[in-house]
C-alpha positions as CSV (number, residue, x, y, z in Angstrom):
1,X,-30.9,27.9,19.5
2,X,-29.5,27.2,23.2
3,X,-26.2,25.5,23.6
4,X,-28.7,22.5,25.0
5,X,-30.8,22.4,22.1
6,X,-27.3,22.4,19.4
7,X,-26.2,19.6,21.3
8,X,-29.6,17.5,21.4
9,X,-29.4,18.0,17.4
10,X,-25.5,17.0,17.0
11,X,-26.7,13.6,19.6
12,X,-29.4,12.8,17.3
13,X,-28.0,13.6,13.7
14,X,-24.9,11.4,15.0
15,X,-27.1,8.7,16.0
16,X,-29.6,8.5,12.6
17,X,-26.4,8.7,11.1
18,X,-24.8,5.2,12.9
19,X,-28.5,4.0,12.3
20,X,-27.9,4.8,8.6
21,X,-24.7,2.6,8.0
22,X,-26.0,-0.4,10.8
23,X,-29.0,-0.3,7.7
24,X,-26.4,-0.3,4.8
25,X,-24.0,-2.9,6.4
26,X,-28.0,-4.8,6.6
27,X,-27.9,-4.8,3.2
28,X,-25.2,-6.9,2.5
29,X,-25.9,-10.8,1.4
30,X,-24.4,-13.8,0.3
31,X,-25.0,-14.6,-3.1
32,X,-26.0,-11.1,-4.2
33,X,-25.3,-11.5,-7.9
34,X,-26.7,-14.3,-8.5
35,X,-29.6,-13.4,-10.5
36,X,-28.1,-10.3,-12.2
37,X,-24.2,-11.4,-12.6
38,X,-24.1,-15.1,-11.8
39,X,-20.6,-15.4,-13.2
40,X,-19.3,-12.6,-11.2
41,X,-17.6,-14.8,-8.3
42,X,-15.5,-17.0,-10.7
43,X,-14.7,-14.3,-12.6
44,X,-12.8,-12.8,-9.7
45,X,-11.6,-16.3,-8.4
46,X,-10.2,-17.4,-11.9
47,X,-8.0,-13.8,-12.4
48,X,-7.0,-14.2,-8.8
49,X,-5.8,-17.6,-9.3
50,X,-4.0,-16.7,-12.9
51,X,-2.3,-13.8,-11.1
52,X,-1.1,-15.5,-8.5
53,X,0.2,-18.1,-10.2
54,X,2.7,-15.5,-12.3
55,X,3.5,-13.8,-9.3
56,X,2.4,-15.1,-5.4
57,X,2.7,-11.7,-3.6
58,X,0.0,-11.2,-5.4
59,X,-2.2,-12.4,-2.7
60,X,-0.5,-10.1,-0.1
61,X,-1.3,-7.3,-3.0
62,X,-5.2,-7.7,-3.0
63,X,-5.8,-8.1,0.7
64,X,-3.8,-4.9,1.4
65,X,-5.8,-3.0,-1.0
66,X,-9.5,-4.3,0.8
67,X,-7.9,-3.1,4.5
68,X,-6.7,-0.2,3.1
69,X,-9.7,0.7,1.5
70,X,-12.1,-0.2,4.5
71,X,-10.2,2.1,6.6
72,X,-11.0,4.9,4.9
73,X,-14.3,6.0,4.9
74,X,-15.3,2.0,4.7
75,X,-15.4,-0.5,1.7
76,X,-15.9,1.7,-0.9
77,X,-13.1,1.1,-3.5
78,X,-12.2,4.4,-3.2
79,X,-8.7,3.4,-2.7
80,X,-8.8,2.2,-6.9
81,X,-9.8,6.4,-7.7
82,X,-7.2,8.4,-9.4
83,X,-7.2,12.5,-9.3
84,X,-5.7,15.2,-11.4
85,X,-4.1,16.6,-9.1
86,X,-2.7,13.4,-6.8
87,X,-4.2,13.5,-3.9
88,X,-6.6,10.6,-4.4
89,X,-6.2,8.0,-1.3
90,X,-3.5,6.1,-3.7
91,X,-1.0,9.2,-3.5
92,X,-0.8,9.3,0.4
93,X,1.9,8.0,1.9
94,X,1.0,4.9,3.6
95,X,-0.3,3.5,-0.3
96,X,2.0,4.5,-2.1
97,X,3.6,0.9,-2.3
98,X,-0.1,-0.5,-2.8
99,X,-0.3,-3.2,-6.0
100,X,-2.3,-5.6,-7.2
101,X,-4.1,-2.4,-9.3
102,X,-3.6,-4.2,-12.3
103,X,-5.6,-7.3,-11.4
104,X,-8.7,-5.2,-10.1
105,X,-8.5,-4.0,-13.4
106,X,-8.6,-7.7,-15.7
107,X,-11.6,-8.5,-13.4
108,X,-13.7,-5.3,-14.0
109,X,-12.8,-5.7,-17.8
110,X,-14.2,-9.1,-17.8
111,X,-16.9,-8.7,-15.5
112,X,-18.1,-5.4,-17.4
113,X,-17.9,-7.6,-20.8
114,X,-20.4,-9.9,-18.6
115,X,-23.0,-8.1,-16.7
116,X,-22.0,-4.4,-17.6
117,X,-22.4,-1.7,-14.9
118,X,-23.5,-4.7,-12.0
119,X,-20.6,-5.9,-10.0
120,X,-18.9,-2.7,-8.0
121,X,-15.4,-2.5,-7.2
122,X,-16.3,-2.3,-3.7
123,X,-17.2,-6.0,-4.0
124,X,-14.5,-6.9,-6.0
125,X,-12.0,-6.1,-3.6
126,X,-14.2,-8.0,-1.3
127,X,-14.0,-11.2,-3.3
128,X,-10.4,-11.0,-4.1
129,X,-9.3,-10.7,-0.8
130,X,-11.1,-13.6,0.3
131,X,-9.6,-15.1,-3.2
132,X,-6.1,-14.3,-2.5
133,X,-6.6,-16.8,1.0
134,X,-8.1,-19.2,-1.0
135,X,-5.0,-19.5,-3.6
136,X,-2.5,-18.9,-0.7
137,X,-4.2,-21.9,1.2
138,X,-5.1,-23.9,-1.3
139,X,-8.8,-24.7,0.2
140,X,-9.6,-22.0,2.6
141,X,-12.9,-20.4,0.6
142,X,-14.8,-18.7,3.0
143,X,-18.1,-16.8,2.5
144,X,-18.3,-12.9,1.6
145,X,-21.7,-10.8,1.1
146,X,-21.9,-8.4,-1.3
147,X,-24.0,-5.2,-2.1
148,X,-21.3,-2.4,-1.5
149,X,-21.7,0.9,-3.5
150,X,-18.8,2.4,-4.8
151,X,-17.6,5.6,-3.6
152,X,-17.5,9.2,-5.2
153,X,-14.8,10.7,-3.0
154,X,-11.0,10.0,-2.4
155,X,-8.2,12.0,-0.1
156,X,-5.3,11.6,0.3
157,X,-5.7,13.5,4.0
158,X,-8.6,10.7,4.5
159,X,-6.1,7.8,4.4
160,X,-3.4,9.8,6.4
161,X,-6.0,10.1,9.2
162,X,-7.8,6.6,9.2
163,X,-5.7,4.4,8.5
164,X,-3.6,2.3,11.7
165,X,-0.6,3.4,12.0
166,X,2.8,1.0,11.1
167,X,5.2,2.7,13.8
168,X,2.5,2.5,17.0
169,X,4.0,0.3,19.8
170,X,1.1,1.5,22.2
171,X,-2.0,-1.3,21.6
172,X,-4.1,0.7,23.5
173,X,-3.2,3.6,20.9
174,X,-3.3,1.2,17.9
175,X,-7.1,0.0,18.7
176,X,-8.5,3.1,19.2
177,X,-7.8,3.0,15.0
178,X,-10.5,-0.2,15.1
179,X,-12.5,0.6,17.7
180,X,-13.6,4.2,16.5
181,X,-14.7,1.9,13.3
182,X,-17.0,-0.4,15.6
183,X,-14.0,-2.6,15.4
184,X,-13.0,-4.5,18.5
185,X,-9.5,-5.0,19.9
186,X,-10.1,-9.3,19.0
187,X,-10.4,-7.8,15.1
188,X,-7.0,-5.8,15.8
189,X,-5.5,-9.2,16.6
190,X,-7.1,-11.5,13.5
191,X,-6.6,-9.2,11.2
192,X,-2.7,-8.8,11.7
193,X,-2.3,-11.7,11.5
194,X,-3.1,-11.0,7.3
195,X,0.4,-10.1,7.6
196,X,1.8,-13.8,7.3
197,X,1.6,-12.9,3.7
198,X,4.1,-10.1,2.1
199,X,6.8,-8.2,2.8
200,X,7.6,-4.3,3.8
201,X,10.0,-2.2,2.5
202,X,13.6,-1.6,4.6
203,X,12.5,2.5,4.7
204,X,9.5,1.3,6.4
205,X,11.4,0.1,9.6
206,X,15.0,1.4,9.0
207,X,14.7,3.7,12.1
208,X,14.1,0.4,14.2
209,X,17.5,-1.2,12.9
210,X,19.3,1.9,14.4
211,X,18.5,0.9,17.5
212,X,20.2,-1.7,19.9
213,X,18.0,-1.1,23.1
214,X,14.5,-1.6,21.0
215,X,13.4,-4.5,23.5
216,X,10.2,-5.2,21.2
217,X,13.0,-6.8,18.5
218,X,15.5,-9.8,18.7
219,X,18.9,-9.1,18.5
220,X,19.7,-11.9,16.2
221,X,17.1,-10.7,13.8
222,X,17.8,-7.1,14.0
223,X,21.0,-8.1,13.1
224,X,19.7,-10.4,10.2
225,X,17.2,-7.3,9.0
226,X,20.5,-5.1,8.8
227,X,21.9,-7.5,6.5
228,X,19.3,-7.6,4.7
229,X,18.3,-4.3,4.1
230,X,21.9,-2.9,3.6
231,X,20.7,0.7,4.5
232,X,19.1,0.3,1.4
233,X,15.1,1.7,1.5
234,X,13.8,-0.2,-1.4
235,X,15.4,-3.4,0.2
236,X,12.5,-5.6,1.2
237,X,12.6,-8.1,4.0
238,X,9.0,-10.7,5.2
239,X,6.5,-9.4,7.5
240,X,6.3,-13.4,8.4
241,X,10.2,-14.4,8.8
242,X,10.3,-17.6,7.4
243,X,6.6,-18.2,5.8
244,X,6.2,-14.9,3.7
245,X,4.1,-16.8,1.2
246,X,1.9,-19.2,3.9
247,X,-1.3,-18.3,5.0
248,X,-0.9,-19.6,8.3
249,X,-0.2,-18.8,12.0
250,X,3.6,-18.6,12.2
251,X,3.4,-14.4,11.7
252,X,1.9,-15.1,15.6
253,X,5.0,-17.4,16.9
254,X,7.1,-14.4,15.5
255,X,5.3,-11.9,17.1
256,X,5.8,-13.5,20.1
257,X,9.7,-14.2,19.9
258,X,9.7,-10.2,19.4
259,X,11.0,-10.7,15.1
260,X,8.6,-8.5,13.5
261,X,9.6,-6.2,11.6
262,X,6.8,-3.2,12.3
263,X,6.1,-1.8,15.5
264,X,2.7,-2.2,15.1
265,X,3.0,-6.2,15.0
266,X,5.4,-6.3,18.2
267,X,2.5,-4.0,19.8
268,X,0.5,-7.2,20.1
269,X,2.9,-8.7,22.5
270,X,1.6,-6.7,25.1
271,X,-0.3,-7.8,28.4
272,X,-3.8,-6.9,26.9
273,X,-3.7,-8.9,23.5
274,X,-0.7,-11.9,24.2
275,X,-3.0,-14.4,25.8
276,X,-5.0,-13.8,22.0
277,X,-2.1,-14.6,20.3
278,X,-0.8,-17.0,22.1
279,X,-4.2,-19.0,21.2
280,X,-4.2,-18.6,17.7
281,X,-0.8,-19.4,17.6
282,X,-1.3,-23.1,18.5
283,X,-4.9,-23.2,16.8
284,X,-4.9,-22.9,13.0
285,X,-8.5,-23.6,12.9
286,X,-9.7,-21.2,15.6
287,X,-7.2,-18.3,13.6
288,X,-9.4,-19.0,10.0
289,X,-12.5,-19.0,11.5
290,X,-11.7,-16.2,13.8
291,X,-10.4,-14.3,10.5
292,X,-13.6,-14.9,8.2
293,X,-15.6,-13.4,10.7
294,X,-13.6,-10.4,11.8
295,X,-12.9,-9.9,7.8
296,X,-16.6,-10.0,7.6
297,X,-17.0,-7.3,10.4
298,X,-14.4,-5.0,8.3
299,X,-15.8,-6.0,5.2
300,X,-19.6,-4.4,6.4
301,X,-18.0,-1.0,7.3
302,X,-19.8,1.3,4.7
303,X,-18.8,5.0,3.6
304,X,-21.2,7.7,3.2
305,X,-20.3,8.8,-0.3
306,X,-22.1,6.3,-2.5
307,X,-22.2,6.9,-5.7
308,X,-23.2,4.8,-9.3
309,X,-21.3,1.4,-9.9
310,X,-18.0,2.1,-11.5
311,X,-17.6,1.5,-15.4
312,X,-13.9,1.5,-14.8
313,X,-12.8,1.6,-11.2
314,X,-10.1,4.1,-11.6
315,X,-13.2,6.8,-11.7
316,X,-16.1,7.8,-10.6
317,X,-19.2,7.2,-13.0
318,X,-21.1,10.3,-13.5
């Protein structure tokens, strides 16, 4: 075959291949258990709520675990697989402070005593992310499809290559992490703002408290940060200084007085992306309707390892 004819093939297998997933993300709908699991919904909703009610970073817990998982190879619930030999999407760096395992568990247990072998993980990520805003509000309940297969395949090496990384002060560098997903630079801006809930470990940022002429951080808070963390790693300080449990826009009035804690939050006071948080800084409203749909955007990106739904979702069902 000519070097013409190789790359015809490559253009068209790449392109059945996007038409493939635009299909699969198609497939998603509102309501999708209601004839086969009709209880599946409250299931989630009610463990959600009793969880977070023991222990509020609970919230912050589940919605990490849907963006990480959607990251990787999309919403597969491939994140939840364990491996032998460690090297499962769980053991890479990045997840390896990752909770809220526990809870994903107590809803499959009571979902599979239900409707066994319906609901898959996939979805129930889904739902108990848009759970954890709904408890963290108090009345924010917006919609979520379901429909997602769960995935087969897990690595470690997956997560380290997909997933956006904490320490990139570049935006421009930081989108390309959404827009290689069919993400837009708008969802880069809505979605951070997830972090007004939860906190990150000192070890995370330490190398950022070492350094005086880091413009992208107040000097008051830096200060306040080495305090906190007390060159301890396992020291944990807010993502949202000041409203760590509030789902609301304050993480965006921090990002803008330059006290955030990642470099990847102070990236969005840049020239390209301020305006956007400027706006959804003084407009709750437009930031939860803005966040529904981009959530919805993330929460349509579909792997290409689907596989059985998951008796447990700690393994794949063979």
């Amino acid at each position: 075959m000519t070097t013409r004819g190789m790359l015809l093939v490559a253009v068209v297998s790449a392109l059945l291949l996007h038409a493939a997933c635009v299909a699969e993300a198609q497939s998603l709908r509102l309501a999708y258990y209601n004839q086969t699991c009709p209880s599946a919904e409250s299931i989630v909703f009610d463990e959600v709520q009793k969880a977070y009610k023991v222990d509020n970073r609970t919230a912050a817990a589940l919605l990490r675990l849907h963006f990480h998982d959607c990251f990787v190879n999309g919403c597969d619930a491939s994140v939840l697989l364990e491996s032998g030999d460690n090297q499962a999407e769980k053991n890479a760096d990045p997840n390896k402070s990752l909770r809220g395992y526990d809870v994903v568990d107590k809803i499959k247990a009571r979902i599979e005593v239900a409707c066994k072998q319906t609901v898959s993980c996939a979805d129930i990520l889904a739902y108990a992310a848009r759970d954890s805003v709904r408890v963290a509000t108090g009345w924010f309940n917006y919609k979520v499809p379901g429909g997602r297969p769960d995935g087969t395949v897990s690595k470690a090496s997956m997560a380290l290559a997909n997933l956006p990384p904490h320490n990139q002060r570049n935006v421009t560098l930081l989108a390309k992490s959404f827009t290689v997903k069919g993400l837009s630079v708008d969802d880069l801006v809505v979605l951070s703002g997830a972090h007004t809930l939860g906190v990150s470990r000192c070890g995370t940022f330490q190398y950022r408290l070492a350094n005086d002429n880091d413009k992208g951080m107040n000097a008051t808070f830096r200060n306040d940060l080495r305090r906190r963390c007390n060159y301890n790693a396992a020291n944990v300080a807010p993502l949202d200084a000041g409203s760590q449990y509030g789902f609301d826009t304050s993480y965006y009035a921090n990002v803008l007085a330059n006290k955030t804690v990642l470099e990847s939050d102070a990236a969005l006071n840049s020239p390209s992306t301020v305006n956007r948080v400027r706006q959804l800084k003084n407009d709750p409203s437009t930031f939860m309707r803005s966040f529904e749909l981009s959530m919805g955007r993330m929460g349509a990106l579909r792997g290409s390892n689907p596989g059985k739904v998951r008796d447990s979702c700690r393994k794949v069902r063979t």
